[in-house]
N, C-alpha and C positions, 0 to 999 in steps of 0.2 A: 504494500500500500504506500503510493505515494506520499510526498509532504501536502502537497495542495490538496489530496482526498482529503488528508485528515482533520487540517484546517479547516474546508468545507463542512466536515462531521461536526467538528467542535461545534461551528458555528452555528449549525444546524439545530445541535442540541441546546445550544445557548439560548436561540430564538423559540425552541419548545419551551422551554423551562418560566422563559419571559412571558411568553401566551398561556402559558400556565398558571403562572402567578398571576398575572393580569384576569382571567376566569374566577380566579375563585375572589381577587378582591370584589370584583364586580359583584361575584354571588354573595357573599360577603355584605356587600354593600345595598344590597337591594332586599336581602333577610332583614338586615338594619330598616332600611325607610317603609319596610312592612309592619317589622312589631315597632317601630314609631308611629306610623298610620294608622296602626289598630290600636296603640294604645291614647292614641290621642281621643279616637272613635271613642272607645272605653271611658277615658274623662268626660268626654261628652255625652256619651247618654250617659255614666253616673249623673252629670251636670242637670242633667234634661229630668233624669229619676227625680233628685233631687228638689227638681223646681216642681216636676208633677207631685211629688209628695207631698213638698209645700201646699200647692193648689189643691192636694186632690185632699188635705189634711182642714184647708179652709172648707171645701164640698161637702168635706165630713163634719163639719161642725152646722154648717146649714142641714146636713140632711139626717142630724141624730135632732136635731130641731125638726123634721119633717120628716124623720122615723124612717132614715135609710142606711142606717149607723151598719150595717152587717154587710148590704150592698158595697159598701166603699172601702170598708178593710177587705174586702176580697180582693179588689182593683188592687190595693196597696201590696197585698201579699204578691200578687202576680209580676207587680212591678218589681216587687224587689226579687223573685227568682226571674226575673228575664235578665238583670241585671247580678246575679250571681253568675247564671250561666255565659253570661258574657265576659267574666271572668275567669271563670274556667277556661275558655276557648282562647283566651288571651294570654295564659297558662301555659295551654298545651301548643302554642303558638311560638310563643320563649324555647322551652325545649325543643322542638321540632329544628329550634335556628340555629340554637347550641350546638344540636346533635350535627348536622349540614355544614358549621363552621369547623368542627372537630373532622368532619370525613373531607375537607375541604385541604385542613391544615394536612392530614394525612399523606392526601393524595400527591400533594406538593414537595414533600419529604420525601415519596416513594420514586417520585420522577428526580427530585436530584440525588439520592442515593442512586438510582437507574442509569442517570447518565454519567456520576463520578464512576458506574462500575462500565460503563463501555469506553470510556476513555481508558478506563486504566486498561482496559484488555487492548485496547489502540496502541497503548503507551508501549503496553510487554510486545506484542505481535511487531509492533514496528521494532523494537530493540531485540527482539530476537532476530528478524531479519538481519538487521545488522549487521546482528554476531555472525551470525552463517555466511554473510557478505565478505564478513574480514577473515571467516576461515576459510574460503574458496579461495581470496586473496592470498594469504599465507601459502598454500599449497600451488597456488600457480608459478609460484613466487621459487620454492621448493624447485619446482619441475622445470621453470626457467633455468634455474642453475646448475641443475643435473645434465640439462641439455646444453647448456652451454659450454660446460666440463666437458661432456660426450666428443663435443664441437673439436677438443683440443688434444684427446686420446685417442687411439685406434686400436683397438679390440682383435686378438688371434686367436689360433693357437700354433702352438710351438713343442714338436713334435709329440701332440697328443693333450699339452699342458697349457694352459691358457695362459696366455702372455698380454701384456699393454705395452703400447711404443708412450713413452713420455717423454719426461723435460733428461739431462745432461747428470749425470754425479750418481743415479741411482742404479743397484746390481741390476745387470744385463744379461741376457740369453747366450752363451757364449758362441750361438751360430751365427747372429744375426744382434750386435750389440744396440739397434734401434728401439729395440723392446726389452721389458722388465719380466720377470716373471713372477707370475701369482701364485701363493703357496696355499695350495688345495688338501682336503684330507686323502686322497689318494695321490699318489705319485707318478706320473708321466711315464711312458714305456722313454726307453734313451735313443730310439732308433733318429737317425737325424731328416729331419723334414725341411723345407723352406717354410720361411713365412711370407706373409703375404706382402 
């Protein structure tokens, strides 16, 4: 994998992670201006409860004067369980957001653990290459030099025994003083041969 793959990758990841974050404030942010809207809602008909309690407390004073005192505490009860249960709902509204911010926070953690773990397998896979890059190196390197020796020896044999022609000063073949001879675990028959 190249360098500009992987940059591309990074970068790639970096822009999820950004559209990621950016999603859940969003979501985040719109749970928020909801249980704000419901609970504003909620102050307001408390507000409204409140005011119709008042009024419907003044009705009740007119109508236990005109004998309806039973009629309007029932009103009052009803009022006040539509305004419990609107509590409740405002309740189970909180949690609901809690729970959405928490699988939100999650989600964001899992994608950048996600992506520190495919860099890092980026990071090894490309340094392994590497490695393996500097040791084809190293052995080309090796085989250059064997071959370029090769370049400078000439390889026989000498009657039967394998001989090299080299450089000046070192024991020689004594048929043929151009070459050296190689000491093998077997020994050469003595019959005299040319070399080449």
């Amino acid at each position: 994998m190249d360098s500009s793959r992987i940059e591309d990758f990074v970068a790639n990841a970096a822009l999820l992670a950004a559209h990621l974050t950016k999603q859940c404030e969003q979501a985040t942010a719109q749970q928020q201006a909801a249980a704000e809207g419901l609970q504003r809602s909620g102050d307001a008909v408390r507000a409204a409860v409140a005011a119709g309690k008042t009024e419907l407390a003044e009705h009740a004073r007119q109508a236990v004067r005109e004998g309806l005192s039973k009629e309007v505490s029932a009103l009052t009860r009803s009022l006040d369980e539509s305004g419990e249960r609107l509590r409740r709902a405002a309740a189970v509204l909180q949690q609901e957001q809690d729970q959405i911010g928490r699988r939100m926070r999650a989600l964001s953690w899992r994608s950048i653990v996600s992506i520190g773990v495919a860099m890092a397998a980026v990071v090894a896979g490309s340094s392994f290459w590497a490695w393996q890059n500097v040791q084809r190196a190293e052995r080309a390197q090796v085989r250059a030099e064997v071959l370029e020796a090769l370049q400078q020896v000439t390889i026989t044999s000498c009657d039967g025994q394998p001989c090299l022609k080299l450089e000046a000063g070192l024991p020689r073949w004594s048929r043929n003083d151009e070459y050296v001879l190689i000491e093998t675990g077997s020994a050469g028959s003595s019959e005299t041969r040319d070399a080449h």
